[in-house]
C-alpha positions as CSV (number, residue, x, y, z in Angstrom):
1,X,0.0,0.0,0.0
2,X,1.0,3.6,-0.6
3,X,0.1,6.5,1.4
4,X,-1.0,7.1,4.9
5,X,-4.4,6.8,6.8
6,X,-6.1,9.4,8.7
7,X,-6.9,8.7,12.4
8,X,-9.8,10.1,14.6
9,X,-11.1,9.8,17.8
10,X,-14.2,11.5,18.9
11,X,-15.0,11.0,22.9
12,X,-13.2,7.7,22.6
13,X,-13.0,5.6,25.5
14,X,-12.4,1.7,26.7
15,X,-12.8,0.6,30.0
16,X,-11.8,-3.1,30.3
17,X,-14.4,-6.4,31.7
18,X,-14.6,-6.1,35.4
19,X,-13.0,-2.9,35.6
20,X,-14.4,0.2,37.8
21,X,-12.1,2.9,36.2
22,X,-11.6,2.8,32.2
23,X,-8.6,2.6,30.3
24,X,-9.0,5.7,28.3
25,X,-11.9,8.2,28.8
26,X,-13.2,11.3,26.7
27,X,-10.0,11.0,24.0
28,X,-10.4,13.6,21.7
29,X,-7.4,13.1,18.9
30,X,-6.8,13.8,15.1
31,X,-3.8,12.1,13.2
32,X,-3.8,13.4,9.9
33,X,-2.4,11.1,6.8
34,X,1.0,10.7,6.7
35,X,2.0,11.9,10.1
36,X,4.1,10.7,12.2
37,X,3.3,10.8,16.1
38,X,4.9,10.0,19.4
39,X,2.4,9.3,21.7
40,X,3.4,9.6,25.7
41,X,1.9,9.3,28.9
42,X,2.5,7.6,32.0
43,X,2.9,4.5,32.8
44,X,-0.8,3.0,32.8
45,X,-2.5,6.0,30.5
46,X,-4.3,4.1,27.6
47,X,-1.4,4.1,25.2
48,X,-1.4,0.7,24.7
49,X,-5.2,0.4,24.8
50,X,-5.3,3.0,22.0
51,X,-3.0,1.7,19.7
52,X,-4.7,-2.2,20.0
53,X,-8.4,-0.2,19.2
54,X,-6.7,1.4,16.2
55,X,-5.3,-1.8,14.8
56,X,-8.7,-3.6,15.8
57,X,-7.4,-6.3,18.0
58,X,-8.9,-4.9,21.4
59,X,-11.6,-7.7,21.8
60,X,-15.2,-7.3,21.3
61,X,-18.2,-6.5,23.9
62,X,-17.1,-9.2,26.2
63,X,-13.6,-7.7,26.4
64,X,-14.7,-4.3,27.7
65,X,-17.5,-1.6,26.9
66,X,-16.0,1.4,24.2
67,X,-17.7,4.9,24.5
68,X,-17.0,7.3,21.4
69,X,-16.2,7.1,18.2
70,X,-12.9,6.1,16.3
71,X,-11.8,5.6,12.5
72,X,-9.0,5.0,10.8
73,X,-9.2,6.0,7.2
74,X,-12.9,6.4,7.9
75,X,-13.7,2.6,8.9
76,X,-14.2,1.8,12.5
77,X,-11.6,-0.7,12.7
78,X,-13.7,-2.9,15.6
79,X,-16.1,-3.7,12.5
80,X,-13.9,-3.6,9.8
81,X,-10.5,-4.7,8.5
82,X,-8.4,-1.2,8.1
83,X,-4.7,-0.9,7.0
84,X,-3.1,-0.9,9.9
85,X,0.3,-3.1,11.2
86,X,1.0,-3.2,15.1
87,X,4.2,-4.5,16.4
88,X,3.1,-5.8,20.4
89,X,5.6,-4.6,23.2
90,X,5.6,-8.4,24.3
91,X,7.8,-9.8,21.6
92,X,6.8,-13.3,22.1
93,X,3.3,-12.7,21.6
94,X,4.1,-10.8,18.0
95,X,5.9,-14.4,17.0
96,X,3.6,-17.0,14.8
97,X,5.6,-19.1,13.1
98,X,8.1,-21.6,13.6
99,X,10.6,-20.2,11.0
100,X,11.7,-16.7,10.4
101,X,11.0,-15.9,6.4
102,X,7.1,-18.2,7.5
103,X,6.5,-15.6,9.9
104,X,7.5,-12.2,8.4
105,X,5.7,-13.3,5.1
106,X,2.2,-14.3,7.1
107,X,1.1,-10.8,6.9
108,X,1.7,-10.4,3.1
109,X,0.1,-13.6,2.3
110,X,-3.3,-12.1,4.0
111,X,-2.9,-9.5,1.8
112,X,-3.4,-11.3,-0.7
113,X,0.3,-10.1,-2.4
114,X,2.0,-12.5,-4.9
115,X,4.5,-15.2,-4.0
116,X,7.9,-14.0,-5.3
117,X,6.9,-10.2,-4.3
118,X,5.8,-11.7,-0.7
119,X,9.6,-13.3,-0.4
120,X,11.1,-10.1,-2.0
121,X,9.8,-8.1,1.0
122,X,10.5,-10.2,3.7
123,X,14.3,-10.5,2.3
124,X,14.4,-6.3,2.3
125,X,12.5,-6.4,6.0
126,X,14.7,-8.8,7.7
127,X,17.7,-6.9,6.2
128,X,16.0,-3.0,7.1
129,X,15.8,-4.4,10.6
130,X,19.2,-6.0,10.9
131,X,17.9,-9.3,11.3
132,X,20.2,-11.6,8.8
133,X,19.6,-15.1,9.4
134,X,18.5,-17.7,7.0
135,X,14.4,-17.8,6.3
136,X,14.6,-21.6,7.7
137,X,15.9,-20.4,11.3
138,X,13.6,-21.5,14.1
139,X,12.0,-18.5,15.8
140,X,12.1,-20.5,18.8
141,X,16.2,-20.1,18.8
142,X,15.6,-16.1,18.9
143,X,16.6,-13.9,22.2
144,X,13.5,-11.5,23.0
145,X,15.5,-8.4,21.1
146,X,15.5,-10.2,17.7
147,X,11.9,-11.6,18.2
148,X,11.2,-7.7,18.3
149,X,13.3,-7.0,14.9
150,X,11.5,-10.4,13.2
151,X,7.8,-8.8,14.5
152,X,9.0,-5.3,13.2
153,X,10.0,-7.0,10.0
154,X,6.8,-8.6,9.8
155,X,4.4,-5.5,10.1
156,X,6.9,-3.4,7.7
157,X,6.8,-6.3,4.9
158,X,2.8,-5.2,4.7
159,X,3.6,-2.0,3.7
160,X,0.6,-0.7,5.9
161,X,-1.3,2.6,6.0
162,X,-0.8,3.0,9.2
163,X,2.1,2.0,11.6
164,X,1.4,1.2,15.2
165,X,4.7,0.8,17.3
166,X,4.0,0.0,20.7
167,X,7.9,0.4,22.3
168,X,9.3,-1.1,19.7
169,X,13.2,-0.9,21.0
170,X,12.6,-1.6,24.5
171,X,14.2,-5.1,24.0
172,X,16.8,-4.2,22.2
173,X,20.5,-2.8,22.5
174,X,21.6,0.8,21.6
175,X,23.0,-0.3,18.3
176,X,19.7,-2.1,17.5
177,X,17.8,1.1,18.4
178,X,19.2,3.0,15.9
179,X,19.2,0.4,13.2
180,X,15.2,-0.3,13.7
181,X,14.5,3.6,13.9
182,X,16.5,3.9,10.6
183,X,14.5,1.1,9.4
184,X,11.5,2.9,10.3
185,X,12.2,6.1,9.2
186,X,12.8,4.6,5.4
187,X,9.7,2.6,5.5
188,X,8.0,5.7,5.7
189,X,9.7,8.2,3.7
190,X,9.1,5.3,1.1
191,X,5.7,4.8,1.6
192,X,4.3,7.7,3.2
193,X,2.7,5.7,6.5
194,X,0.8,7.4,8.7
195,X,3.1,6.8,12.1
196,X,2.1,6.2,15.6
197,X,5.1,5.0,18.1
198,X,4.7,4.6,21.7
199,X,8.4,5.0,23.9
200,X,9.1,6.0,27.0
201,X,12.8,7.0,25.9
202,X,12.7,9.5,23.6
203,X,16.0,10.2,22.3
204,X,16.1,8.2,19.4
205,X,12.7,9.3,17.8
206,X,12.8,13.3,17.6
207,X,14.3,13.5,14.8
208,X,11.7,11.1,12.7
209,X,8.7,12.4,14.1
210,X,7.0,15.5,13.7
211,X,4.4,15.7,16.6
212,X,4.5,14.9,20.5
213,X,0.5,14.0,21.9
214,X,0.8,13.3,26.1
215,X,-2.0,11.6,27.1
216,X,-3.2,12.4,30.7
217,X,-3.8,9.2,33.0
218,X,-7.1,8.0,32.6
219,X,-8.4,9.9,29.7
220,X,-7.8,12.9,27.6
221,X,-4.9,15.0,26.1
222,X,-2.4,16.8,28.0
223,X,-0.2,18.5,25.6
224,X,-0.1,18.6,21.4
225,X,2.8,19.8,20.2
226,X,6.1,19.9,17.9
227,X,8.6,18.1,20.0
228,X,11.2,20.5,20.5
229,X,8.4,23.0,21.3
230,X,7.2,20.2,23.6
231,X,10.3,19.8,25.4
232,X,11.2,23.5,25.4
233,X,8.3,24.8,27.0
234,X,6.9,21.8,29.3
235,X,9.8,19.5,29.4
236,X,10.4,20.0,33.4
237,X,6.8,19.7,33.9
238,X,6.2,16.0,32.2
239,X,9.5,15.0,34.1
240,X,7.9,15.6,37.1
241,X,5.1,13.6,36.1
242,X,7.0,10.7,34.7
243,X,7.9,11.5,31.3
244,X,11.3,10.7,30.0
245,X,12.4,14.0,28.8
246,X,15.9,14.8,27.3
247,X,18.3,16.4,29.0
248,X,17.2,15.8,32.0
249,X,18.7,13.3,33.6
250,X,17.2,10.5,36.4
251,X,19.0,10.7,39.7
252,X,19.4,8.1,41.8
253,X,22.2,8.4,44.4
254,X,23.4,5.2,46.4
255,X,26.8,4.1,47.9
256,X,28.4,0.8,46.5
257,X,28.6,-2.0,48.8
258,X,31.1,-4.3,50.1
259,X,30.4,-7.7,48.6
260,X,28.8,-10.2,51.2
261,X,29.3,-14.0,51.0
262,X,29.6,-15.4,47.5
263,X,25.5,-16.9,47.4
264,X,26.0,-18.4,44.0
265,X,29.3,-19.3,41.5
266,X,29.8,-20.8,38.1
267,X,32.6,-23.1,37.2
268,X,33.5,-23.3,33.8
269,X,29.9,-23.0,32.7
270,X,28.7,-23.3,29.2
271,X,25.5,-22.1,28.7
272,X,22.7,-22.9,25.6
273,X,19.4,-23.9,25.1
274,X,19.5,-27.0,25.1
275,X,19.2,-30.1,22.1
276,X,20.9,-29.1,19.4
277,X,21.0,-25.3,20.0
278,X,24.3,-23.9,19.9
279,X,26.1,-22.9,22.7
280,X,25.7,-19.7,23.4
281,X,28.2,-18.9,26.1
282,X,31.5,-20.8,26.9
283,X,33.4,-20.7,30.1
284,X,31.4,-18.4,32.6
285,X,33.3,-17.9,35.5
286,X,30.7,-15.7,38.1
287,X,29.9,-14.7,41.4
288,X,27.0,-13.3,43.2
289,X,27.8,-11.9,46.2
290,X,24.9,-11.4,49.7
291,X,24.2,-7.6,49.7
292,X,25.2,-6.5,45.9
293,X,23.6,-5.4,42.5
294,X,24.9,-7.8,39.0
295,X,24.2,-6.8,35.8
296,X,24.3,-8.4,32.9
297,X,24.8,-6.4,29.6
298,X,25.8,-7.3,25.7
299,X,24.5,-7.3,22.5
300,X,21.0,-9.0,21.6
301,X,21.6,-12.5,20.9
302,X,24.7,-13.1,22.9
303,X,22.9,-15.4,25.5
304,X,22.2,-13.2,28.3
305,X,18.5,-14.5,29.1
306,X,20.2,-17.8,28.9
307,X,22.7,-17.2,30.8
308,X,20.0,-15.8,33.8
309,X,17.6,-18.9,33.4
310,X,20.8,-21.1,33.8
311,X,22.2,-19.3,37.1
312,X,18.5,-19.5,38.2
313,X,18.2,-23.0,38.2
314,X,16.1,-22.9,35.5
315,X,17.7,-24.6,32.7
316,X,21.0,-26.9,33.1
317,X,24.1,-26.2,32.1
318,X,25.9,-27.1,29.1
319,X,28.9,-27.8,30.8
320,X,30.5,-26.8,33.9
321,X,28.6,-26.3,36.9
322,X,26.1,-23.1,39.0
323,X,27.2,-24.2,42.8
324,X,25.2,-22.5,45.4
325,X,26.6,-21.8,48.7
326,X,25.8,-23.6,51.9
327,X,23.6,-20.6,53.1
328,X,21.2,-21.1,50.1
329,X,21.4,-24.4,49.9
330,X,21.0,-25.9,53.2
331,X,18.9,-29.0,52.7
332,X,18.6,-29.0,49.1
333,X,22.4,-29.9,48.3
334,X,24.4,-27.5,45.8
335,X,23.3,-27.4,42.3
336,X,20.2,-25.4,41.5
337,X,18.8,-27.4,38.4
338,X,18.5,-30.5,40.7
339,X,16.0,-28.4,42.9
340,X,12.6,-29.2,43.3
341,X,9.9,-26.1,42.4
342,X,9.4,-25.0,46.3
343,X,13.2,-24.7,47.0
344,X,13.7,-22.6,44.3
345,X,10.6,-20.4,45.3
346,X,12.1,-19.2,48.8
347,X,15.9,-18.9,47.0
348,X,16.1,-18.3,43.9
349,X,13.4,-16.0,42.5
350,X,13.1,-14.8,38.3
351,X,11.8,-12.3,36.5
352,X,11.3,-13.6,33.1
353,X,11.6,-10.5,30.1
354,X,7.8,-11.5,29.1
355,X,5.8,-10.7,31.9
356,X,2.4,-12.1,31.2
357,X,4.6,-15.6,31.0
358,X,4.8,-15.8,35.1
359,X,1.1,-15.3,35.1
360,X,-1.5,-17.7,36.5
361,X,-3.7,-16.2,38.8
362,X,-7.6,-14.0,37.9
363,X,-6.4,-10.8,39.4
364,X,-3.4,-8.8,40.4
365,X,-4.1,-9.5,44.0
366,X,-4.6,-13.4,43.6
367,X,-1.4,-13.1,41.4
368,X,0.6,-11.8,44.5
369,X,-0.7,-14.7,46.6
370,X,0.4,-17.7,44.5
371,X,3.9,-17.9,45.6
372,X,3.5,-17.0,49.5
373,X,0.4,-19.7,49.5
374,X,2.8,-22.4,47.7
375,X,5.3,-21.5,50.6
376,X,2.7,-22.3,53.1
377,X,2.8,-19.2,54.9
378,X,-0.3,-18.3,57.3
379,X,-2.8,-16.0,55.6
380,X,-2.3,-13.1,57.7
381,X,1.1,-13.3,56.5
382,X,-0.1,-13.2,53.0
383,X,-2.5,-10.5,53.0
384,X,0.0,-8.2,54.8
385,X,2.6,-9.2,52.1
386,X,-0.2,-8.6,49.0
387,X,-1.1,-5.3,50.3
388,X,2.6,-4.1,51.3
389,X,3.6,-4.6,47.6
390,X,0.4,-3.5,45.5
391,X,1.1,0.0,47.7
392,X,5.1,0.1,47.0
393,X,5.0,-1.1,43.2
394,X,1.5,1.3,42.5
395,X,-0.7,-1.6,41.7
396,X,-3.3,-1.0,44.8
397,X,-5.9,0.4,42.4
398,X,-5.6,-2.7,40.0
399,X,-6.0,-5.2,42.6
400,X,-9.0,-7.1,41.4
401,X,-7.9,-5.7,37.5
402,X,-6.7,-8.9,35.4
403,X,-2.9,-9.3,35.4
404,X,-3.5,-9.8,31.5
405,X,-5.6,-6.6,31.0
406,X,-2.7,-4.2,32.3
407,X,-0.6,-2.2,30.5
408,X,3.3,-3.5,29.8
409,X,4.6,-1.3,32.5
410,X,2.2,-2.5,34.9
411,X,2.4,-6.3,34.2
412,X,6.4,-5.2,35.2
413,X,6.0,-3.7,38.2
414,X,3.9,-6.9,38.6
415,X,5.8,-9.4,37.9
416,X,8.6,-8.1,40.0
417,X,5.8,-8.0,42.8
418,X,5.5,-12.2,42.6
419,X,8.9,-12.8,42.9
420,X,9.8,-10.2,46.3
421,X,6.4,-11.8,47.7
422,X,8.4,-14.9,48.9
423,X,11.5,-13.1,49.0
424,X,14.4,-15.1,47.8
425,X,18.1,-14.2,48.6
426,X,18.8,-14.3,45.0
427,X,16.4,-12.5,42.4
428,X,17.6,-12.6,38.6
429,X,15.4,-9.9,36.7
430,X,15.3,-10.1,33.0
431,X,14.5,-6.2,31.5
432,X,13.5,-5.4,35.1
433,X,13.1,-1.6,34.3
434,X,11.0,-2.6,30.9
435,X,8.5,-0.6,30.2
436,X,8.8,1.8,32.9
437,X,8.1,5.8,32.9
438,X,10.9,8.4,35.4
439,X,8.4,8.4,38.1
440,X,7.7,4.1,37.8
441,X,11.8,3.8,37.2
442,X,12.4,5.5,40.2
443,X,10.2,3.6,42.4
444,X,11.2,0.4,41.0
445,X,15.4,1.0,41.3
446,X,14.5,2.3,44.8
447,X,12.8,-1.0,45.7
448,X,15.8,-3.0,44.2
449,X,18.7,-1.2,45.9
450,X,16.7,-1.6,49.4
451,X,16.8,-5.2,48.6
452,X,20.4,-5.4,47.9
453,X,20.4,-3.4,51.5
454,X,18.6,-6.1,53.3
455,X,21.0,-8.3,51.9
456,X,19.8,-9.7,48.7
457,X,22.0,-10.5,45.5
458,X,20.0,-9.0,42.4
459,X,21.6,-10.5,38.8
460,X,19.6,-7.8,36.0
461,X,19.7,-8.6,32.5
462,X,19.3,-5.1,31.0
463,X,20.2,-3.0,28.0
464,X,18.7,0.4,30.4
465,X,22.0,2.1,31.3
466,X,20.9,4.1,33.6
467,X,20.0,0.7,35.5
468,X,23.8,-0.3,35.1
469,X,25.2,3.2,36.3
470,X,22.9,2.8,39.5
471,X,22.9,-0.6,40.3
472,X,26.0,-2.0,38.2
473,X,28.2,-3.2,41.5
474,X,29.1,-6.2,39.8
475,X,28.6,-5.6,35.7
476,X,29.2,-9.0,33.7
477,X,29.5,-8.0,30.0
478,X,28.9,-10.9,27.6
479,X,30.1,-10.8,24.1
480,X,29.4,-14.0,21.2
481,X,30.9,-16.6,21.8
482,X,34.2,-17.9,19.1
């Protein structure tokens, strides 16, 4: 398709099944053809919400009740099928296939676009993202960054009318930002998309787009403006409410600890997923002391998530051995993969990057409850625990919400909630800060470094360096492995 789609919302507003408050309320929004928006908010304002409405996949009347009116080119897009592509911000859930060139040509095929041009375009997507690999890879074999290039690829091989990008870099690593922005940004000049990208980090974006819309929490439009007008004039103002503005920095002062007793060591490890994968990792030689902050940083692809799930007990090792300490593994003997599930719970605790994964409970507070219950601690005990953490993580208003109907940041903050509820010595977070506006980033790197305090060992996958000048006391840099 060539050339953008208009957008407009007229008193538009969703307010999820079993919710009291609604999503978004009152939205009043034009997006003409062919521009290209940035749409901001805090944590928890509708963006996501909006975006799924606009691409149609928000659910019917069971789902939630919609007030208002919205179009895109004209078509209510509930009813009818509009040109619109949406890359998810949970990159798992944007993967359909088990092959990469099956996946990124799915799209074009329900387009109805001819064979050879389908595999033309999903040759010049996977290369505009950065993704080279061979069309027969398994999709199953990709890290959570390049499941978000292959979903990008995917929607961009359409060629839709309109774009939806719901933080499309948030898994990825700096270079990969810019190469998927570029990517973007040519997709568009080319085809003159109508854009709509939803980031909490800025930076990269300013220069592509050509209008900033802040949604207010709950319903309604803040500010409308040019970006650098935006930033100019109200940039202090949205970074007091949560916005991530640039040039302003977060602050976040803390002293670096001494290292306590080693809790958990590799030997020789070689790490990978298992059968016939590759290895992805050789040689690990790491230790996390009582009391400090790890991070774990590198390149998408390089094995970091592996690498957590391994330390975590969660998948076994290659080769080489993840010894745990006497401390942690009184009773239970040394080696975390020979764990049963209940030891694990009470010492090792992970955040996995997709946070709807960890999910099994009807609501936020039932969610909380799982692991403390599965502990067998007394109810009392678990109540104060639910409530102590709804109020410190700002999920007390969701607490009888669905885990599955909250926004990405929320479902976070949540799933960092489960694992503190039983409150492990060792907690291995994978994206912790995903997701997350200033104010939300704050409170969440506040919680962690009064764990490390109390004298926990946090391990942090992240790609967020402002999570690895804070809380790098330990940083573990992984490269590919020869």
């Amino acid at each position: 398709m060539s050339g953008g789609v208009g957008v407009e919302a007229r008193g538009w507003g969703w307010r999820h099944a079993g919710r009291r408050r609604a999503a978004l309320a009152g939205l009043d929004l034009v997006v003409e053809p062919g521009e290209r928006v940035l749409l901001l908010g805090p944590s928890g304002a509708g963006k996501s919400t909006f975006v799924r409405a606009l691409a149609g996949v928000l659910g019917g009347e069971d789902e939630g009740e919609e007030t208002g009116e919205l179009l895109v080119g004209g078509r209510d897009p509930a009813r009818e099928r509009v040109a619109a592509g949406l890359v998810l911000q949970d990159p798992q859930a944007n993967t359909i296939f088990g092959r990469v060139g099956d996946d990124v040509a799915f799209g074009c095929e329900n387009l109805g676009v001819e064979r050879d041009e389908i595999w033309r375009r999903v040759r010049e997507a996977l290369d505009a993202v950065g993704l080279r690999l061979p069309l027969d890879r398994s999709t199953a074999a990709l890290s959570g960054g390049e499941r978000q290039r292959l979903a990008l690829a995917g929607v961009l091989a359409m060629r839709p009318g309109l774009l939806l990008l719901d933080e499309p870099t948030a898994n990825l690593d700096p270079a990969g930002v810019i190469e998927v922005r570029d990517a973007v940004a040519e997709v568009v000049r080319r085809t003159g998309a109508t854009l709509i990208v939803i980031e909490h980090r800025v930076d990269a974006w300013l220069e592509l787009v050509d209008r900033a819309v802040v949604l207010e929490a709950g319903g309604g439009v803040r500010a409308d403006a040019a970006p650098d007008r935006l930033i100019a004039e109200r940039g202090a103002e949205l970074a007091a409410d949560g916005a991530w503005v640039p040039g302003i920095p977060v602050v976040f002062e803390r002293s670096t600890p001494s290292d306590g007793e080693t809790l958990l060591s590799t030997d020789a490890l070689d790490v990978g997923r298992g059968g016939d994968a590759p290895l992805v990792q050789r040689g690990l030689e790491v230790t996390v002391p009582a009391g400090t902050s790890t991070v774990v940083t590198g390149p998408n692809g390089v094995g970091k998530t592996t690498f957590a799930h391994t330390l975590a007990g969660l998948l076994a090792p290659r080769a080489g051995r993840v010894v745990a300490s006497d401390a942690l593994a009184r009773g239970v003997g040394p080696e975390p993969i020979r764990w049963r599930s209940r030891a694990l719970l009470s010492r090792i605790g992970t955040v996995f990057q997709e946070p709807a994964h960890q999910f099994v409970a009807a609501t936020v507070r039932r969610e909380l409850e799982v692991g403390p219950r599965a502990a067998k601690r007394g109810e009392a005990e678990i109540t104060a625990t639910a409530d102590e953490l709804l109020d410190a993580l700002r999920l007390d208003h969701l607490a009888n919400a669905s885990p599955f109907t909250l926004s990405g940041g929320e479902q976070r903050r949540l799933s960092v909630a489960t694992v503190l509820a039983t409150a492990p010595r060792v907690i291995v977070l994978d994206e912790p800060t995903f997701g997350q506006d200033r104010r939300t980033w704050l409170e969440l790197v506040g919680l962690m470094s009064r764990l490390v305090n109390e004298g926990h060992a946090l391990v942090s996958v992240t790609h967020d360096l402002d999570v690895v000048r804070v809380l790098g006391d330990h940083v573990v840099e992984l490269e590919r492995a020869a």
